[in-house]
C-alpha positions in Angstrom: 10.2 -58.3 -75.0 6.7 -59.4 -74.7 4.3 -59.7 -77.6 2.5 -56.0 -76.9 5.7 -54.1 -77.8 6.8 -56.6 -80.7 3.6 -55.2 -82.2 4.6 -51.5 -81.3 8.5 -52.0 -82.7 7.3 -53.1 -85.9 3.9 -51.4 -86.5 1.8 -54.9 -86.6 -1.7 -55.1 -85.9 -3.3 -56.9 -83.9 -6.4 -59.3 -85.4 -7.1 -61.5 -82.7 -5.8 -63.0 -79.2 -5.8 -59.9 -76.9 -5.6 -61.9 -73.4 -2.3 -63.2 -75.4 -0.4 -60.1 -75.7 1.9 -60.4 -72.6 3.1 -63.4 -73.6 7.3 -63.4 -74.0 8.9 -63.4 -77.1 12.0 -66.3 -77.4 12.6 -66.4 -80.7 11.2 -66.5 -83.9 10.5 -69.4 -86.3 8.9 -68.5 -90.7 7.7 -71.4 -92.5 4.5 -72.4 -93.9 4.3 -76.2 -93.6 2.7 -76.7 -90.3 3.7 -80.2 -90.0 7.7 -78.9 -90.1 6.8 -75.9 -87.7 5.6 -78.5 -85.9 8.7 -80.0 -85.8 11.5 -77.4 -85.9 9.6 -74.4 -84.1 9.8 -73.9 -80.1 8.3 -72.7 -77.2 7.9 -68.6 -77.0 8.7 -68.6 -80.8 7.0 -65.7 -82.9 5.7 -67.5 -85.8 5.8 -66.0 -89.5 3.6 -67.0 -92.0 1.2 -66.6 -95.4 -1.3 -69.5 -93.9 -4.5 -68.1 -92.6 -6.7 -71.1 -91.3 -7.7 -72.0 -88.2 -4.7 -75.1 -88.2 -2.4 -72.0 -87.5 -4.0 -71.7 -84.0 -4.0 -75.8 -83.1 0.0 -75.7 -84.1 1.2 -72.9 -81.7 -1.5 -73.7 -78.8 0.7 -77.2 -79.6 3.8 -75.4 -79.3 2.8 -72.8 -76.5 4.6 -69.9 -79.1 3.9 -66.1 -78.4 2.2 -65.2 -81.2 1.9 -65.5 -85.0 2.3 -62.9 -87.5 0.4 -63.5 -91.1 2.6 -61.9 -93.1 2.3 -60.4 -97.0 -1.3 -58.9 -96.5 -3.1 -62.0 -96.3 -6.5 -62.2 -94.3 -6.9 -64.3 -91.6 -10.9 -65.9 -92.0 -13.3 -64.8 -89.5 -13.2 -69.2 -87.8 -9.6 -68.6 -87.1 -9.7 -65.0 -85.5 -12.5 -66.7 -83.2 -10.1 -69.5 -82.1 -7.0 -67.4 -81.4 -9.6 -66.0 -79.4 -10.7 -68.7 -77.5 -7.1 -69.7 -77.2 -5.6 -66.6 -76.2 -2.9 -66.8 -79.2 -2.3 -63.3 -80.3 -2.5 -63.3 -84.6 -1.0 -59.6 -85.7 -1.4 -58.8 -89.3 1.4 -57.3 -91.2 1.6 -55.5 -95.2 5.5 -56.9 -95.1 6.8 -59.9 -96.7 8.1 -62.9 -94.5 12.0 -62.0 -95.4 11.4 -58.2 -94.3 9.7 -59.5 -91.4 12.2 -61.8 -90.4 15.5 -59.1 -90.9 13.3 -57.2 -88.7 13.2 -59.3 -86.0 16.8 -60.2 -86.1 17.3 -56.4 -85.7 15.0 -56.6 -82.3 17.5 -59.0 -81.3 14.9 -61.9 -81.9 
């Protein structure tokens, strides 16, 4: 599964990162201290999280991960849509709450 139809399966929208959206999914990793998803996340990981700022982008460029998914509503400022951008790291938006996303994914097969 690729990021585009992640986004499709679960009704996530897309903020920022377009040229990223092919990207394969390998996994998924939820936690919002970026020094342990720094540490404990991988490679082709779909990242879950309430942190908005533009450090969300630096960790998974770091990590090469598919995507991340701010989760609970939050907004993502206007500095960190611009650098997904520029980086090509797709940043979906989602209403849900990190738990909900994360028994969805696991129901994906993620």
């Amino acid at each position: 599964m690729n990021v585009r139809e992640l986004c499709r399966s679960l009704g996530l929208n897309p903020v920022a990162g377009e040229k990223g959206m092919d990207r394969k999914v390998d996994g998924a990793y939820a936690g919002d201290l970026l020094s342990f998803v720094m540490a404990n996340a991988s490679k082709g990981n779909v990242w879950i999280t309430i942190q908005a700022h533009s450090n969300i982008v630096a960790v998974a460029c770091l990590l090469e991960m598919a995507c991340i998914i701010v989760a609970a509503g939050v907004q993502v400022d206007g500095d960190t849509l611009e650098k997904a951008d520029k980086e090509g790291i797709p940043i979906l938006s989602a209403d849900l709450d990190v738990y909900t996303l994360c028994c969805k994914l696991h129901s994906l097969g993620i």
